[in-house]
Structure formats: structure tokens, C-alpha cells
LOTORMAR-958625 format. One line per field, with one value per residue (C-alpha): residue number from 0; x, y, z. Coordinates in steps of 0.02 Angstrom, whole numbers. Example, Ala and Ser with C-alpha at 12.3 -4.5 7.8 and 13.67 -1.06 7.14 Angstrom:
% LOTORMAR-958625
vokol: (0,1)
x: (615,684)
y: (-225,-53)
z: (390,357)
% end
This chain:
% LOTORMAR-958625
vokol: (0,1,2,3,4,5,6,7,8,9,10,11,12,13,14,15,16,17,18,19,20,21,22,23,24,25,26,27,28,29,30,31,32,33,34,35,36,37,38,39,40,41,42,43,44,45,46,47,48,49,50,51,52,53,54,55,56,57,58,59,60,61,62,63,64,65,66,67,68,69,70,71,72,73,74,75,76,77,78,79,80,81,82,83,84,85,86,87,88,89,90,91,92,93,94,95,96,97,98,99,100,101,102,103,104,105,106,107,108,109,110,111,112,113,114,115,116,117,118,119,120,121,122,123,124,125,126,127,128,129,130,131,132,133,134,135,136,137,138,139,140,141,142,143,144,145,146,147,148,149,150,151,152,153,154,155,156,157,158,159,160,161,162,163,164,165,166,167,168,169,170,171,172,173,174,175,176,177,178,179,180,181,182,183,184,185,186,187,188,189,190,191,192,193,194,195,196,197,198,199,200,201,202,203,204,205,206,207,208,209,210,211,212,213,214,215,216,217,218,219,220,221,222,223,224)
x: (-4516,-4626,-4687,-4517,-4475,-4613,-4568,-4385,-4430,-4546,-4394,-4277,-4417,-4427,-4274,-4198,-4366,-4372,-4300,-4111,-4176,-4089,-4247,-4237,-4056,-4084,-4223,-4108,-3977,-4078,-4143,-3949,-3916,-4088,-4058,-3857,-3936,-4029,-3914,-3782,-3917,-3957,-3771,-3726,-3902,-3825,-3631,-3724,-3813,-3649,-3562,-3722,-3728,-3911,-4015,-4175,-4203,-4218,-4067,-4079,-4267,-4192,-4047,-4164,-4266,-4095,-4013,-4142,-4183,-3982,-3976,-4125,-4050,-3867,-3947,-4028,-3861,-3784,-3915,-3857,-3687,-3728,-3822,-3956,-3905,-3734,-3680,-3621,-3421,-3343,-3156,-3124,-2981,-3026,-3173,-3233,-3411,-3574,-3648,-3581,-3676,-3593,-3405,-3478,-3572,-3414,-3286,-3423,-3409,-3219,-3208,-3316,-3214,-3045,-3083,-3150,-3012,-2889,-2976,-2982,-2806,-2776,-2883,-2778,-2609,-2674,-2798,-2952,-3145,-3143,-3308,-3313,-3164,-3264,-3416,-3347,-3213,-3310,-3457,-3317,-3246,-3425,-3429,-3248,-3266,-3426,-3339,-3206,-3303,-3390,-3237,-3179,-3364,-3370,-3206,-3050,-3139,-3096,-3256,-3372,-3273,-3384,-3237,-3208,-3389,-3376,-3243,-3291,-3413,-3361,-3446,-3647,-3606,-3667,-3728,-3869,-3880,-3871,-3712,-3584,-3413,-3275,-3117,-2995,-2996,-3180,-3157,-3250,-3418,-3526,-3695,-3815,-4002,-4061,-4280,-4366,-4541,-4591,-4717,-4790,-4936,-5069,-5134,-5326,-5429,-5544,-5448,-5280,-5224,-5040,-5001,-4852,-4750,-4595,-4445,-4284,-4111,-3999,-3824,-3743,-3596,-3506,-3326,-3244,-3085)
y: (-1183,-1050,-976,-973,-891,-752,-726,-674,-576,-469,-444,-395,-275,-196,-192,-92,23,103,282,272,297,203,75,67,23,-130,-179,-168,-258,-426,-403,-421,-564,-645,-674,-704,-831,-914,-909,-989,-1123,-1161,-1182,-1285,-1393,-1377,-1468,-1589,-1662,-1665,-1775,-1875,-1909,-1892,-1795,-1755,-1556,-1610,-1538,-1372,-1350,-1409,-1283,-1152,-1158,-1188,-1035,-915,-957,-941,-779,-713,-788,-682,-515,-503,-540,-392,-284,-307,-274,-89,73,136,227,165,72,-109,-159,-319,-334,-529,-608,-632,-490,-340,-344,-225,-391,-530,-666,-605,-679,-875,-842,-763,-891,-1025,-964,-969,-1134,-1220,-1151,-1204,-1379,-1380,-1322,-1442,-1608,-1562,-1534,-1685,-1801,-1730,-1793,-1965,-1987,-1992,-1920,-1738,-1728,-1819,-1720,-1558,-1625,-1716,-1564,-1402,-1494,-1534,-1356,-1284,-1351,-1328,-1122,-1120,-1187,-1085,-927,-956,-953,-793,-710,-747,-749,-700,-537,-363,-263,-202,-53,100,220,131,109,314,298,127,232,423,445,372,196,176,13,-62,-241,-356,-421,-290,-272,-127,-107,0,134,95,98,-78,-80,-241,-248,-422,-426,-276,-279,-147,-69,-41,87,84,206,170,305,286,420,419,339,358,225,144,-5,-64,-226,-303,-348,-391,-346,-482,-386,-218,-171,-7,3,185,213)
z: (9473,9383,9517,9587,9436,9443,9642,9589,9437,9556,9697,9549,9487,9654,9695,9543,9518,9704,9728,9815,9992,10134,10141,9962,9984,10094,9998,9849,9938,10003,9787,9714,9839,9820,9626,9637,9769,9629,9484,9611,9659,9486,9431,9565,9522,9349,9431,9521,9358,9276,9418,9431,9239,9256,9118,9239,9303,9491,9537,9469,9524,9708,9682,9641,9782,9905,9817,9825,10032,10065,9934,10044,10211,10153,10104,10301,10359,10227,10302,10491,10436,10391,10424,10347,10185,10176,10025,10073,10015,10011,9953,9909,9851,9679,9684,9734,9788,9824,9907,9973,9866,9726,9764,9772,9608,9515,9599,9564,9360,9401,9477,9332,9196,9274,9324,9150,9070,9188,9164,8957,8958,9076,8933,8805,8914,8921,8773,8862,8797,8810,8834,8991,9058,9026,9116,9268,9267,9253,9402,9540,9488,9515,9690,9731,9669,9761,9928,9927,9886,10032,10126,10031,10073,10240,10336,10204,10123,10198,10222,10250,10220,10210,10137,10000,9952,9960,9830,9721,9592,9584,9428,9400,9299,9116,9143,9253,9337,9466,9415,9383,9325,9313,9230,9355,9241,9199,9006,8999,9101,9091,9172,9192,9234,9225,9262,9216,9151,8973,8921,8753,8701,8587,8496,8402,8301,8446,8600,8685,8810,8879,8925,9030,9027,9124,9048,9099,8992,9010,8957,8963,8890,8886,8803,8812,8704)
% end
């Protein structure tokens, strides 16, 4: 799992530090679905422990590995969808998209928090534990989210459709990440995992040297009022 770890660290890294050049774009492109790839995989390992009952990491190190293949396996096909240079744009029925990976991870987050959120209220109704209803709820939501974002991705969404990509950022955003989220009016801007490169200098009476060191910020947030 570490080295799987490293690997996606390094396609994130490359992915967001390469000039905007259309090979940088599809490089950038199989990046974003690479690592939604792997968040996905390790939520879904995260559902299948919860319906299992089972307390051992096998199923997240499985989903992992699974997620990042597919993430890599749906950024080729996002590739052959467009030109060079042109900004890939997916419009979903719940979200709108830069990649497609992006619309099973959100309606995977979607689908965990409302079968959560129905089975707890369920419990309440008939006096059973809660905290079973939040595990056994928010893992079949997980799967069910997952499922039908898949559906959503793949054969519901409208897209790609170039002119709106044209017209989906007028403005540079304030925040950076893989995951990204707009407000219509864009007064609230989040951004998740952003990699990047920090320099630090080191300065001595008789020697001057830098040193560089990844690092990745996990949240952006820009509110405008």
C-alpha cells in the first residue's frame, strides 16, 4: 500500500506542476481521474468493511489498488473523448464535472451520507442501535451512490461538451485541486488535494544552499462576500 501511495503522490505531482500545454492537459487529465480513482476505491474498501463487520484493512488496500487501475483505465478513455488542448466537460445529474471519475466519487460521498442518514432515522422509528444503522446504512449507500454514478458518468451525463468547458471558468479560480467545487456565482470556491513543491533556503556565514520538498494541501477554501 505504500508504494501505492508514493506512485499516486508522484502522478498528482506531475500532473498539477506541468505547464498548460495540450500534453500537459491529458497528462493532467488521466492525474485527476487516477487519484479520484483511488479515493473512490478506498471508500468503497471503506463500505465493504462496514457491511462485512470486519475490522481488518484488506478491503481498502484491495480497493486501492482496484480504484487507482479503473481511475487510470477512465482517464485513457477521457483522453479519446477529446482533442488535444481542449478542456474535457461532463454535465451529470447531480454534478458538473472536468473528469468523469469525479461524479462516482461525489455521488459515492452522496450515497454514504443518505443511506446513513435513512437507516439512523429508520432506528430512531423503531428503537433500534443507531450505530449499527449508521454503519450498515452509510456502506450499502456507498455502493448504491457508487452504482448509480456510474450510470450517471457513463450513459445519463451530457458531454463532453466543449462550449461549455469554454464558458465553465471565465475568470482563473482562487483555489487549486483535484477535487473542485463552484458556487454559480462563484462566491464559495473549495479546492481538495492540491501537490505541490516547497522551497526553503538555507542561508550560512559561509554557504548558501536550497532544498526542496513535496507536499500536498489537503483543503482550499475561498468565500467572497
Amino acid at each position: 500500500m505504500k508504494k501505492s501511495l508514493q506512485l499516486l503522490f508522484i502522478i498528482s505531482l506531475l500532473a498539477s506542476v506541468f505547464p498548460q500545454q495540450s500534453k500537459a492537459q491529458s497528462i493532467k487529465l488521466v492525474g485527476q481521474n487516477t487519484l479520484n480513482g483511488a479515493i473512490n476505491g478506498v471508500l468503497l474498501g471503506g463500505a465493504t468493511m462496514a457491511l462485512q463487520d470486519n475490522d481488518k484493512f484488506g478491503p481498502i488496500r484491495v480497493g486501492l489498488g482496484t480504484g487507482t487501475l479503473y481511475g487510470i483505465g477512465v482517464g485513457i478513455h477521457d483522453i479519446s473523448l477529446i482533442d488535444k488542448g481542449q478542456q474535457f466537460y461532463l454535465s451529470g445529474t447531480f454534478n458538473d464535472a472536468t473528469n468523469s471519475s469525479v461524479i462516482p466519487l461525489l455521488d459515492t460521498i452522496y450515497g454514504a451520507a443518505g443511506g446513513a442518514l435513512i437507516a439512523s432515522s429508520v432506528a430512531l422509528i423503531i428503537k433500534e442501535p443507531l450505530a449499527n444503522a449508521l454503519q450498515y446504512g452509510s456502506g450499502i449507500g456507498a455502493w448504491a451512490g457508487f452504482g448509480f454514478g456510474l450510470v450517471d458518468a457513463f450513459f445519463l451525463a451530457e458531454g463532453p461538451d466543449f462550449s461549455q468547458a469554454s464558458t465553465l471558468s471565465p475568470s482563473p479560480s482562487n483555489v487549486d485541486g483535484f477535487i473542485t467545487y463552484e458556487n454559480a456565482s462563484r462566491s464559495v470556491e473549495i479546492g481538495m488535494i492540491s501537490p505541490s513543491m516547497f522551497k526553503q533556503t538555507t542561508m550560512s556565514a559561509s554557504t548558501l544552499s536550497t532544498s526542496w520538498a513535496p507536499s500536498v494541501t489537503v483543503m482550499n477554501l475561498s468565500v467572497n462576500l
